[in-house]
DODOKOL-438709 format. One record per residue: residue in one letter; y, z negated, x of N, C-alpha, C, CB in turn. Coordinates in pm, whole numbers, plus 50000, padded with zeros to 5 digits. Atoms other than C-alpha are relative to their C-alpha. Last residue first. Glycine has a CB too. Example, Ala and Ser with C-alpha at 12.3 -4.5 7.8 and 13.67 -1.06 7.14 Angstrom:
<rs>
S498815000649918498944928651367501094992749923500465014250041/A498815000050089495504922051230501205000050090500034987549901/
</rs>
This chain:
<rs>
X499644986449970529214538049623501335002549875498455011549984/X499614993249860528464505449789500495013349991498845000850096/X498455005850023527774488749405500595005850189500004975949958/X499835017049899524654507949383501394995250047499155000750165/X499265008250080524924532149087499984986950087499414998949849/X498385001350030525054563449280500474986549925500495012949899/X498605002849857522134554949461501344999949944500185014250133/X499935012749913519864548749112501155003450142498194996250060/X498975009750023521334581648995500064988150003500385000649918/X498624993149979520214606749290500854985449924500215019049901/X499785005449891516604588149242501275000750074499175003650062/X499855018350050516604594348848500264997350151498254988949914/X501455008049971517324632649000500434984449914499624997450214/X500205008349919520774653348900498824990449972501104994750016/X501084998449931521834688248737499944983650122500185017350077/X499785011849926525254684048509497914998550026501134984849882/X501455002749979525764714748340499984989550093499175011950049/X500515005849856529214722148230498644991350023501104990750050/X501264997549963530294752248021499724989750104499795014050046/X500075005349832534294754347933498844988849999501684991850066/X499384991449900534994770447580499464997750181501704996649977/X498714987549961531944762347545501114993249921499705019249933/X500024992450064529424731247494501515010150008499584993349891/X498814997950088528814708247758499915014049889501325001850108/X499054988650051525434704647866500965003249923499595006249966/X499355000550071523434670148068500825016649932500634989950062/X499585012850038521104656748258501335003849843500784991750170/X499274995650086518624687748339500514988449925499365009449931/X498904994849889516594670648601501455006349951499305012050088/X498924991850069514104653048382501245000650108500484992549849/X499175006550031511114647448588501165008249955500164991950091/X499735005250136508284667448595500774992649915499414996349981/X501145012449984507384668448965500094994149808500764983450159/X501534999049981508684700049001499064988550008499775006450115/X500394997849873512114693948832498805004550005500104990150076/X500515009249879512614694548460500085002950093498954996650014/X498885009550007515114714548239499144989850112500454993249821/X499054999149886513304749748276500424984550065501375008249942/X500844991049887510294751147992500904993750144500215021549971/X500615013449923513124730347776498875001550158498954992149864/X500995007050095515214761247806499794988850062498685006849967/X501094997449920518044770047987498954987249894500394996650200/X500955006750102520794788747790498554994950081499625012149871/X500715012149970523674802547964499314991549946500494994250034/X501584997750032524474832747765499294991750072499425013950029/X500494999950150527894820647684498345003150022500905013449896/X499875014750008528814814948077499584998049835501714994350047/X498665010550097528844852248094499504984849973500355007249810/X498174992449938526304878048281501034994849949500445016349962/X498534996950133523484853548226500885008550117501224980349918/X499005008149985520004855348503501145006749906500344998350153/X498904988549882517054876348413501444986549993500745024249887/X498534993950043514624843648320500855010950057500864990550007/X498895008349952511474840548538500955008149893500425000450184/X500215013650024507874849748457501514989149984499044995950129/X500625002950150507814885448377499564985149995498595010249962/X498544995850127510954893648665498824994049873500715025349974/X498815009050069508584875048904500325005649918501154996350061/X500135013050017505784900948858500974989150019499154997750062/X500445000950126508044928248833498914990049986499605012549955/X498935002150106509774922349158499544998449844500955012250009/X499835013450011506274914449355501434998949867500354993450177/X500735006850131504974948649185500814985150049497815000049995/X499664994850201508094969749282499054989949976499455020049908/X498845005150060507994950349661500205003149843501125005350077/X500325015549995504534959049726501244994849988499264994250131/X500784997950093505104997849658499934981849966498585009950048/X499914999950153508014997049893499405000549897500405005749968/X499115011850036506214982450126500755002449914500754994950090/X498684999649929503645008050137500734985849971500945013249945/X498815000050085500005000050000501255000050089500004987749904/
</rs>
């Protein structure tokens, strides 16, 4: 197989497992499928709702440190 031949199938295998990425801050939509880490934890903390889109991505171990009185 060429390399370009082995690049079309790796692209189209990802592309039929993975979201195509938003062209606008409106089509930002990440499922439940998405919202965990790899260990299953909830990683997906938080999503504003438009005009102005804000996703708030952080670990339980990220927000134990932030809440120790040193920070």
């Amino acid at each position: 197989m060429q390399l370009d031949s082995v690049k079309s199938v790796l692209h189209r295998f990802r592309n039929s497992y993975i979201p195509r990425l938003p062209a606008t801050l409106s089509e930002v939509d990440i499922s439940l499928e998405w919202q965990p880490d790899n260990g299953g934890n909830q990683f997906l903390r938080y999503v504003t709702l438009m005009p102005i889109k804000v996703l708030i991505f952080v670990t339980d171990r990220a927000l134990t440190e932030l809440a120790l009185p040193e920070h």
